[in-house]
C-alpha positions in Angstrom: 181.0 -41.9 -136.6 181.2 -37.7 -136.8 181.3 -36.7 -140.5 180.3 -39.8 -141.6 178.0 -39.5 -144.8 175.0 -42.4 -144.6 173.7 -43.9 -148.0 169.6 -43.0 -147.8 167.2 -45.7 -148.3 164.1 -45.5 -149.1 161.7 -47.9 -147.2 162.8 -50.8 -149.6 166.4 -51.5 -150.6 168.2 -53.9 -152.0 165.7 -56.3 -152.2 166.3 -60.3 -152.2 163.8 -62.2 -152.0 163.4 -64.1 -148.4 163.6 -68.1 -148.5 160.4 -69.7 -147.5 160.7 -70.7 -143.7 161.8 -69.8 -139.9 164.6 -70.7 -138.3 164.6 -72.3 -134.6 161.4 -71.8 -132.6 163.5 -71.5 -129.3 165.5 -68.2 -130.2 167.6 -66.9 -127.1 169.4 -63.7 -126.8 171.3 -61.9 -124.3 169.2 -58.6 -122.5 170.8 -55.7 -122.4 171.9 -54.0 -118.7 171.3 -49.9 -120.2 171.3 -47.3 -117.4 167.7 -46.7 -116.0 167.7 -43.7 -118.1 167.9 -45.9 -121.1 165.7 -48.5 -120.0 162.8 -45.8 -119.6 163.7 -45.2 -123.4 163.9 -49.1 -124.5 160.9 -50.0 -123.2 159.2 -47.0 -124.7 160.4 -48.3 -127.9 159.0 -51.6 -127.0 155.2 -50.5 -127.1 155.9 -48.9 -130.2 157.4 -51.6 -132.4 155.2 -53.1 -135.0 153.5 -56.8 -134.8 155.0 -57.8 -138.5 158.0 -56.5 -140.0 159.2 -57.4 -143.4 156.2 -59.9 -144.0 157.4 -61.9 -140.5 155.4 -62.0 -137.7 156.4 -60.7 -134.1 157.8 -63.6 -131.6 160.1 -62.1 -129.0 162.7 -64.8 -128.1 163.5 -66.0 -124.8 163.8 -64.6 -122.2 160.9 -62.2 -122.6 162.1 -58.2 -121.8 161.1 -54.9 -122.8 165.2 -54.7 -123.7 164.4 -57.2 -126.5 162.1 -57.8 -129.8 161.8 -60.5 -132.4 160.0 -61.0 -135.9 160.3 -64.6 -137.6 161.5 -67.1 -135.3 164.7 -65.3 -134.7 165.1 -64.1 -138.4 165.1 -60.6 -137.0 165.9 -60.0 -133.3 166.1 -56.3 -131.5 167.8 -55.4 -128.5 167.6 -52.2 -127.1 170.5 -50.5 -124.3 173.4 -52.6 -125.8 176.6 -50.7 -124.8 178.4 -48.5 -127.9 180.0 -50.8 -130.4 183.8 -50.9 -130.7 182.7 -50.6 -134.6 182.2 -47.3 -134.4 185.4 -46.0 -133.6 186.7 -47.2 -136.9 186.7 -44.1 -139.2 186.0 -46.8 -142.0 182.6 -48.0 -140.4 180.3 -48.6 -142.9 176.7 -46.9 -142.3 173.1 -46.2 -144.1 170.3 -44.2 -142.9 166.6 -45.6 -143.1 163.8 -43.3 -143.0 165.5 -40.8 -141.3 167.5 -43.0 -138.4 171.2 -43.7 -139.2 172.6 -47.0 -138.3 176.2 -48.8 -138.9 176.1 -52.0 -140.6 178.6 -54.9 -139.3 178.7 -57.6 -142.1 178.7 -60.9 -140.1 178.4 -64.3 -141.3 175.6 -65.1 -139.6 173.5 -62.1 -141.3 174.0 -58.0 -140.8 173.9 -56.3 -137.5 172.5 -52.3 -137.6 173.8 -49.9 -134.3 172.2 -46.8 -134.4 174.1 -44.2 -134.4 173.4 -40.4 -133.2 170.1 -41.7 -130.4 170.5 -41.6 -127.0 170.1 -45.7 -126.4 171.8 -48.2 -129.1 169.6 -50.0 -130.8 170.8 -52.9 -132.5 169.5 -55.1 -135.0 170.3 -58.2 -135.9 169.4 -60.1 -139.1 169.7 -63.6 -140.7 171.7 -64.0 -143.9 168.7 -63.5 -146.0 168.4 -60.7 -145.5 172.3 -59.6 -146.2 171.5 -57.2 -148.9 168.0 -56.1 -147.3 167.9 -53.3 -145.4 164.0 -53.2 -145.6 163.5 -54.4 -141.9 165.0 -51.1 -140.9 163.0 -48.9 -142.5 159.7 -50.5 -140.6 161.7 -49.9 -137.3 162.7 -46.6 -138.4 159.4 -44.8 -136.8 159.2 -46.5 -133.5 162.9 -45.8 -132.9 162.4 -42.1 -134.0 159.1 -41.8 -132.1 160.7 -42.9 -128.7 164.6 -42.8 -128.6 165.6 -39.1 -129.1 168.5 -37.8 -131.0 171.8 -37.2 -129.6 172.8 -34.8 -131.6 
């Protein structure tokens, strides 16, 4: 994603207002396998990322890691160390920056997944459908992210 402009946003954008309710209770996602290099960085970034985000409270899913984060039941799940998206090869990736951490936006129809983009880990974010046009969750993960996964650049 070299000479790729990123929209700016400031810590709320494109607000929707979230549906009442969580989904499933028994969210499950895949851990990441990073390098040990990156694991020292990922779980850095774990100790640092807030207990609510976007008005949802923190519940990691299943299995517990350090590689992985959660806010809402599932509504918002982080995983750190996930290998470099085959997205970002495509010189008509789509991307916004958040408080100072660019990320590329996948549209999905399950809900938006962020990459960031330019750190020395990918971090990835993955959101439900209500929060398609709501970036807001990114800006409250924006200073753990800068705090412990350095620049590439």
């Amino acid at each position: 994603m070299s000479g790729r402009s990123f929209a700016r946003l400031p810590a709320v954008a494109f607000f929707l207002p979230a549906a009442a309710g969580c989904s499933s209770t028994d969210t499950s996602v895949a851990v990441p396998a990073p390098s040990k290099e990156e694991a020292v960085l990922c779980r850095a970034l774990h100790k640092e990322l807030p207990t609510t985000l976007a008005d949802l409270d923190r519940s990691d899913p299943e299995p517990r890691s350090e590689l992985t984060a959660g806010w809402g039941d599932g509504a918002i799940v982080l995983r750190c160390g996930v290998p470099r998206p085959a997205g970002m090869d495509n010189a008509q990736a789509q991307g916004v920056e958040a408080n100072g951490v660019n990320w590329m936006l996948e549209e999905r129809d399950s809900g938006p997944r962020f990459t960031t983009t330019y750190r020395r880990t990918y971090v990835e974010v993955t959101m439900s459908t209500r929060y398609t046009h709501d970036s807001t969750p990114l800006a409250g993960l924006a200073e753990a992210v800068e705090k412990t996964v350095p620049s590439s650049l």
